[in-house]
C-alpha positions in Angstrom: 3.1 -0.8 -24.2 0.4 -2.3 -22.0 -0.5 -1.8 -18.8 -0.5 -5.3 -17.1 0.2 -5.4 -13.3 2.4 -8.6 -12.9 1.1 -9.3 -9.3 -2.4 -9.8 -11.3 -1.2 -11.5 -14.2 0.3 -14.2 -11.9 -2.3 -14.7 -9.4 -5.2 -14.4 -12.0 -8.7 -12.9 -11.8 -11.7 -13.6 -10.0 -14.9 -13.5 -11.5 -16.2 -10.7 -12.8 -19.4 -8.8 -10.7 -22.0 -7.4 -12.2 -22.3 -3.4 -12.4 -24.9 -1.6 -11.0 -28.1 -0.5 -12.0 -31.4 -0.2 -10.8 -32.4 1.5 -7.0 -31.1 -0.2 -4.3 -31.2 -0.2 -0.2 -28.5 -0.9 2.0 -27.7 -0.9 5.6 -24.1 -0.6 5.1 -22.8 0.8 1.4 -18.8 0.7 1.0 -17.1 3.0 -1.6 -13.6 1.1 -3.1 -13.1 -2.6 -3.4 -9.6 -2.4 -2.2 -7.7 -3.9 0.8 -9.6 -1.1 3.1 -12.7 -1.4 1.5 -12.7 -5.2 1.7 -11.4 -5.5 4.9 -14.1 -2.9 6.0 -16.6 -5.4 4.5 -15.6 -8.5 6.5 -15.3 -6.8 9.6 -19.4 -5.2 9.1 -20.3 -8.8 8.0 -18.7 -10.2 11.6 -20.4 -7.6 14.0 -23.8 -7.8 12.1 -24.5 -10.8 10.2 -27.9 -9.9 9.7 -27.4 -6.5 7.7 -27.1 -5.8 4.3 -23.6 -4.2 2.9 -22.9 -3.4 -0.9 -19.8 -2.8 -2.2 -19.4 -1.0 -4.9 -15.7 0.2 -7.4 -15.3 2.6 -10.1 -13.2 -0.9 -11.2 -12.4 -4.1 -11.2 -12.4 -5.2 -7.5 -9.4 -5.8 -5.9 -7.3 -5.0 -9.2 -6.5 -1.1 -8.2 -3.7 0.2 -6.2 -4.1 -2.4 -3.9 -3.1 -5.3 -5.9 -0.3 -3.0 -7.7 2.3 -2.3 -4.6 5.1 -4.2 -3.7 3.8 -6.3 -1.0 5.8 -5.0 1.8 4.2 -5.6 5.6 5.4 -3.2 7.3 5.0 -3.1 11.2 7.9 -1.0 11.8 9.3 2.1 10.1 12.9 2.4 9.9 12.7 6.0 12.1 14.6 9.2 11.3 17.4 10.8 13.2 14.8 12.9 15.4 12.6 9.6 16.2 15.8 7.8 17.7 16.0 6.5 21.3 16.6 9.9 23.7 15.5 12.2 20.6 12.4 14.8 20.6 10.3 12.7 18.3 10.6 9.1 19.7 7.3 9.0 21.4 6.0 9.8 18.3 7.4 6.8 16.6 6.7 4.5 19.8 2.8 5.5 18.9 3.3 4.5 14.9 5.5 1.5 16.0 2.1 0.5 18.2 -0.2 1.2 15.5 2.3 -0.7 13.0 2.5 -4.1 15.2 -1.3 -3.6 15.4 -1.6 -3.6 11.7 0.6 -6.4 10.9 -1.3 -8.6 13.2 -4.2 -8.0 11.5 -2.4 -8.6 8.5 -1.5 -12.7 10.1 -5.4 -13.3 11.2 -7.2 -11.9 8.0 -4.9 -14.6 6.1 -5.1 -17.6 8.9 -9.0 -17.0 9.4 -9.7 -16.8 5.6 -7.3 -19.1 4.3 -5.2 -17.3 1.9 -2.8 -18.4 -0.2 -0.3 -15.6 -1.3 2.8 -16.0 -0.6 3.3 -15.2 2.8 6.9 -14.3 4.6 7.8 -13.6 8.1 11.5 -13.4 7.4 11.0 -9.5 7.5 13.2 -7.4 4.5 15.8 -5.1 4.6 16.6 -1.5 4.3 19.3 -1.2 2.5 22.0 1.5 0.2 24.8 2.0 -2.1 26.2 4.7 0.1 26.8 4.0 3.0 26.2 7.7 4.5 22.4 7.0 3.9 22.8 4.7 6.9 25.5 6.5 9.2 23.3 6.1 12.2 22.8 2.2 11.4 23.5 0.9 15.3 20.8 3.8 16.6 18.8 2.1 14.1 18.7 -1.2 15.2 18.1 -0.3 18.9 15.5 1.8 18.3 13.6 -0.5 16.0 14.3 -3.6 18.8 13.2 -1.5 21.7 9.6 -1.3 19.8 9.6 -4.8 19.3 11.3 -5.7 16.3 14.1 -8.0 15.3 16.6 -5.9 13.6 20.4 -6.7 12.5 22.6 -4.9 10.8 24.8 -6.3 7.4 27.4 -5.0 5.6 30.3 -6.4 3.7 30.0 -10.1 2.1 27.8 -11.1 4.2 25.0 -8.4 3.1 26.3 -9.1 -0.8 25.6 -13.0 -0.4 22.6 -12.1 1.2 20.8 -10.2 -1.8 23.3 -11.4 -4.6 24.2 -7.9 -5.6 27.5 -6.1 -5.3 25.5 -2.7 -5.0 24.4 -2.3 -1.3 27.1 -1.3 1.1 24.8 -1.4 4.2 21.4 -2.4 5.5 19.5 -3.1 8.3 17.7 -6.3 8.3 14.4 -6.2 9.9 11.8 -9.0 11.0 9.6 -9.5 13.9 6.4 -8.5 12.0 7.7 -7.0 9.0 6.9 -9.4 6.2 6.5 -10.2 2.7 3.5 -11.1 0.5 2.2 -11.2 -3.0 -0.2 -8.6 -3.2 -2.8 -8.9 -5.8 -3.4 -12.4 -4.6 -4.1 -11.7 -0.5 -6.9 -9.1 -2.1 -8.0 -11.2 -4.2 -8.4 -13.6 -1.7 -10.2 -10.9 1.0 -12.7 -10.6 -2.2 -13.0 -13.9 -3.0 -13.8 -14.7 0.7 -16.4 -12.2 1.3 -19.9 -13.8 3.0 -22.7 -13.6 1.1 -24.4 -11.0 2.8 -21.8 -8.7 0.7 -22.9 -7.9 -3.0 -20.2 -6.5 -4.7 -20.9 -4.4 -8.0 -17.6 -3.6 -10.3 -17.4 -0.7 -13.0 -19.6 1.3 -10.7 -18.3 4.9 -10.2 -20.1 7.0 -8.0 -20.5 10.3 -9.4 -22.8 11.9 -6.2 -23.3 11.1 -3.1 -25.6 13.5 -1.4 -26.9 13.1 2.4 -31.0 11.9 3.1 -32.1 13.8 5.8 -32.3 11.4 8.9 -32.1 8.3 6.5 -28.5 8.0 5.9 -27.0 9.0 1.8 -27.9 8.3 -1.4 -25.1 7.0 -3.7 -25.5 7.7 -7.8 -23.9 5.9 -10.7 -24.1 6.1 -14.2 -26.9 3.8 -14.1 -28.1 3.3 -10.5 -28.4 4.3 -6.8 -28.3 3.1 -3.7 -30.0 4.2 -0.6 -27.9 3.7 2.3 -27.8 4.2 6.5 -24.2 4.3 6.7 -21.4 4.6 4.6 -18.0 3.9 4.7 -15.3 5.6 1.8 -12.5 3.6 1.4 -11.1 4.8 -2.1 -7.4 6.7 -1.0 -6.8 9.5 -2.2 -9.2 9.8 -4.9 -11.8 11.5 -2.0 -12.5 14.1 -4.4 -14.0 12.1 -7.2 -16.6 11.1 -4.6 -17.7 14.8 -3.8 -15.1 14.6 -0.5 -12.5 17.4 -0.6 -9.7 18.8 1.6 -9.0 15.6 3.4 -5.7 16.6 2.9 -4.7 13.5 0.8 -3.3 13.6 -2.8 -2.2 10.9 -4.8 1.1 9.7 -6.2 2.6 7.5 -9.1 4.9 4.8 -9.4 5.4 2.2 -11.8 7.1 -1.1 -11.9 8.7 -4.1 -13.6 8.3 -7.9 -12.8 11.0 -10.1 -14.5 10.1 -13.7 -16.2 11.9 -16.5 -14.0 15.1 -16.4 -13.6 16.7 -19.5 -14.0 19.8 -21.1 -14.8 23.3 -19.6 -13.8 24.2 -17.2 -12.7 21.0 -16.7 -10.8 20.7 -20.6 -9.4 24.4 -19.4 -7.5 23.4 -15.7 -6.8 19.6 -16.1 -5.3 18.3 -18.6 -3.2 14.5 -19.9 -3.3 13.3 -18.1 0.2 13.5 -14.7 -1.8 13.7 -11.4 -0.3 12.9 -7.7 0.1 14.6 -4.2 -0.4 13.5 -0.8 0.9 15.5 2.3 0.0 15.8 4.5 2.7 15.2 7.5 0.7 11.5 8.5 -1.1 13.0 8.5 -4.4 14.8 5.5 -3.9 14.6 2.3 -5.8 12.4 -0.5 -3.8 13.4 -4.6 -4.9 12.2 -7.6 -4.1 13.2 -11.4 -5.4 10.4 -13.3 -5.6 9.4 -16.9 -5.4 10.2 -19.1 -8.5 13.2 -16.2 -9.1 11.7 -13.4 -10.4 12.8 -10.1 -9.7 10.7 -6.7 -8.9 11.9 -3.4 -9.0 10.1 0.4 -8.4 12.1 3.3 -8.7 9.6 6.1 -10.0 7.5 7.9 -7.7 6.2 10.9 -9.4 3.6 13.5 -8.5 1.5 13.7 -12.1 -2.2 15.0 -13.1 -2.3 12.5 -15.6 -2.0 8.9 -16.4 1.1 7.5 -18.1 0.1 6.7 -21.8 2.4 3.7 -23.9 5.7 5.5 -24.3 5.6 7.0 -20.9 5.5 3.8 -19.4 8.2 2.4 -21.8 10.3 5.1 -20.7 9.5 3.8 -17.0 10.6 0.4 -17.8 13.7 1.4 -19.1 14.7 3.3 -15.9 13.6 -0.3 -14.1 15.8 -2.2 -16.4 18.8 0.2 -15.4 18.1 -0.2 -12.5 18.1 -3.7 -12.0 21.6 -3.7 -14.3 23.1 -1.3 -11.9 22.1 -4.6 -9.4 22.9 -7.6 -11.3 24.6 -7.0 -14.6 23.6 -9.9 -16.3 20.1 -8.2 -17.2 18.4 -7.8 -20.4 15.6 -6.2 -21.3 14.3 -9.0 -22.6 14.0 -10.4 -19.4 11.8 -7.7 -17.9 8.0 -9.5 -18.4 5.6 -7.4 -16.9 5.4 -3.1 -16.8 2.5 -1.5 -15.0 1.8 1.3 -13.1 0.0 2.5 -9.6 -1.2 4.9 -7.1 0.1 5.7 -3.4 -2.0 7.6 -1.0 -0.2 10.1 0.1 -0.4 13.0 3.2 2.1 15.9 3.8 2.2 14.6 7.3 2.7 11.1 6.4 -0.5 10.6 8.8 -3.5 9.5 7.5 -6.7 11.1 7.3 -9.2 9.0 9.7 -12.3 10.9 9.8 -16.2 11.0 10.9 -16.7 13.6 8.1 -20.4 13.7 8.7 -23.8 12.1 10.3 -23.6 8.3 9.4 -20.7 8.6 6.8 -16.7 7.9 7.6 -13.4 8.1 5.4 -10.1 7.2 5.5 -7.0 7.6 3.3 -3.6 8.2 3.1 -1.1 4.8 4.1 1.6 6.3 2.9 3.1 3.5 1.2 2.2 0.8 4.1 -1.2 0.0 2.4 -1.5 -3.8 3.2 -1.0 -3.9 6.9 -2.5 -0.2 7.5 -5.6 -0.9 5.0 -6.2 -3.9 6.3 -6.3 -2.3 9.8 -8.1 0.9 8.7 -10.8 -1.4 7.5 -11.7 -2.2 11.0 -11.3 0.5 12.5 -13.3 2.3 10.4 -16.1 0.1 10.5 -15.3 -0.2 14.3 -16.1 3.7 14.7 -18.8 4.1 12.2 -20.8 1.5 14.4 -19.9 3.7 17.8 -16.8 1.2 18.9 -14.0 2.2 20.8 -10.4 0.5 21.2 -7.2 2.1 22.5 -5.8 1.0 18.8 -8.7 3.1 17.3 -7.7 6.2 19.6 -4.1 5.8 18.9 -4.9 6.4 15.0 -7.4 9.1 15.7 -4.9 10.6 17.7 -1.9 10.1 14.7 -4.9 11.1 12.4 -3.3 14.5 11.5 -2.7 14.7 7.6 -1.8 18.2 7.4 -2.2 21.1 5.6 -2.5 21.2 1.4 -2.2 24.6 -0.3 -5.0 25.0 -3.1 -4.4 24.2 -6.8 -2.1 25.1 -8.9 0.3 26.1 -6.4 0.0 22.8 -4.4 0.5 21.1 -7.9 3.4 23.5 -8.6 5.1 22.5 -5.2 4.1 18.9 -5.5 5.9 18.1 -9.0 9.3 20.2 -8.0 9.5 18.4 -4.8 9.0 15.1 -6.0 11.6 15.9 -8.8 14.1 17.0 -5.7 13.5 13.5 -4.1 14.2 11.7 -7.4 17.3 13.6 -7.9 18.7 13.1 -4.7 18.2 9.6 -4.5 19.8 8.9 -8.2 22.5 6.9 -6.7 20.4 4.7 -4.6 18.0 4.3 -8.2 
């Protein structure tokens, strides 16, 4: 089975950029072409239109985990029992809430200022479950979620079922008021495709050193170039390590997904409307579902911590689980309507904080979203290149101050631990799959 991401497939490809070679020097050099990098890149070009930045990925810009999520814009969490109104940890949440409506506005003026097309919703999405325990504290929910500034309902009943047009969710919150909806691959593509033309942008690219130049800034090596740079930013998740950058406390995860041709014809003209829609399980393991313009149907429900790549069975494998799980949804699906199989990464931190970090003289990293990479990235962009230029904004020292990844234990055991607890998630969200 191949490995086609369906967001890509449907909003096509840019053009390709050349790869590197040769000795270069840069101003500003910028490690991943994803929404961070790219975001990093626009901001740099803004404050100083006069320097030189270079971009460079491992890949195809713009076609890596960042074009491969699910396209949720998330400004506000749904928050635990302790993060509740009068609990212990809901000035905790009243910070990530802050740094949440933050990122979602800077979700709104990236795509206003540049003009891009992808699919943009601020109806919000829903979180939603098949048992109805997995919500018990629902009403808490809501008011904690509207006291940060969101507009959150709650559903149940017929009303939720004609809502999503699915017998299988028994409760859910509804959430808008900056959550929102988007096709991925297409708003990166469109950050790329947008960049000014003081940006070079070099694809297939990997660096494989990066060692520091004493007062000069770091020298960047490919397989068959380098670049000389004063400053640089590393914007490449949780893939740190591959750039020489260990024990930011990041590590990476794996999903996979399914993208369904167009659905048309009954019974889906009666059971889905044309503003589409989004699902969020409340549990890790959980299944995550979205209906998508033109009818099409998404569905995620892997997450798995693995130190290698699915091959063509594995992934078939992963497409059955989808199928099931869109049958356990709306019965009337075959899997020969499933079009599209691919998989991803997720940045992940044990905290669920990200690592935000000066990690030394003129160079800066961030990494870890936690599953919220297209309003965080976008943000971390910014800020990142905010700070490396010696900024300051109380957004900036609200994520330095959240910037607390935590601890990892060293290999194996930390892969041991990893693959067992992301087995227990799995398991214990098999009903909400």
């Amino acid at each position: 089975m191949n490995n086609v991401c369906g967001w890509i497939a449907l909003a096509g490809e840019s053009p390709q950029r050349p790869k590197l070679t040769g000795s270069q020097k840069t101003d500003w050099l910028i490690i991943g072409g994803g929404i961070t990098g790219l975001s990093a890149a626009h901001s740099l070009a803004q404050m100083f239109p006069q320097q030189r930045i270079v971009l460079l990925d491992r890949q195809r810009v713009a076609q890596g985990a960042s074009a491969r999520n699910s396209g949720f814009v998330v400004s506000h969490e749904l928050p635990g029992l302790d993060e509740l109104i009068g609990q212990p940890g809901h000035d905790a949440y009243q910070l990530a809430s802050r740094i949440g409506v933050a990122a979602g506005k800077e979700v709104r003026q990236r795509i206003a200022e540049l003009d891009i097309k992808c699919e943009f919703s601020e109806a919000g999405y829903h979180f939603a479950v098949h048992q109805p325990q997995r919500l018990d504290h629902s009403e808490q929910c809501v008011a904690t979620l509207n006291a940060a500034g969101a507009s959150a309902s709650s559903l149940e009943g017929k009303a939720l079922q004609q809502r999503l047009g699915s017998r299988f969710y028994q409760r859910a919150i509804h959430c808008a008021g900056g959550n929102g909806l988007l096709q991925p691959a297409k708003y990166v593509k469109g950050l790329l495709d947008r960049l000014p033309a003081q940006v070079e942008v070099y694809e297939n690219s990997s660096v494989d050193d990066l060692q520091p130049i004493a007062g000069k800034g770091w020298r960047a090596r490919t397989a068959e170039g380098e670049v000389e740079a004063a400053q640089v930013l590393v914007c490449v998740g949780a893939f740190l390590p591959r750039v020489g950058l260990h024990r930011s406390g990041t590590f990476a995860l794996e999903l996979s997904a399914s993208i369904t041709r167009p659905l048309t014809g009954e019974p889906w003209q009666t059971l889905f409307d044309d503003q589409g829609w989004g699902v969020l399980s409340t549990l890790p393991g959980g299944a995550t579902v979205r209906l998508l313009p033109g009818r099409r149907l998404l569905i995620r429900n892997t997450v798995e911590y693995r130190q290698r790549d699915l091959n063509g069975s594995d992934l078939a494998a992963r497409q059955h689980q989808h199928l099931l799980g869109l049958q356990k949804r709306f019965p009337g699906i075959t899997a020969t309507d499933l079009q599209h199989t691919w998989t991803g990464h997720l940045s992940a931190t044990r905290s669920g904080e990200p690592y935000f970090s000066r990690i030394a003289e003129r160079l800066h990293g961030v990494a870890g979203c936690n599953g919220s990479g297209v309003a965080r990235g976008t943000l971390w962009g910014r800020l990142l290149a905010e700070m490396a230029a010696g900024s300051d904004s109380p957004v900036l020292r609200d994520v330095l101050a959240q910037a607390r990844p935590g601890y990892l234990p060293p290999r194996p055991l930390f892969d041991i631990g990893a693959t067992l607890r992301m087995g227990w998630e799995v398991r214990r969200a098999r009903h909400e799959r």
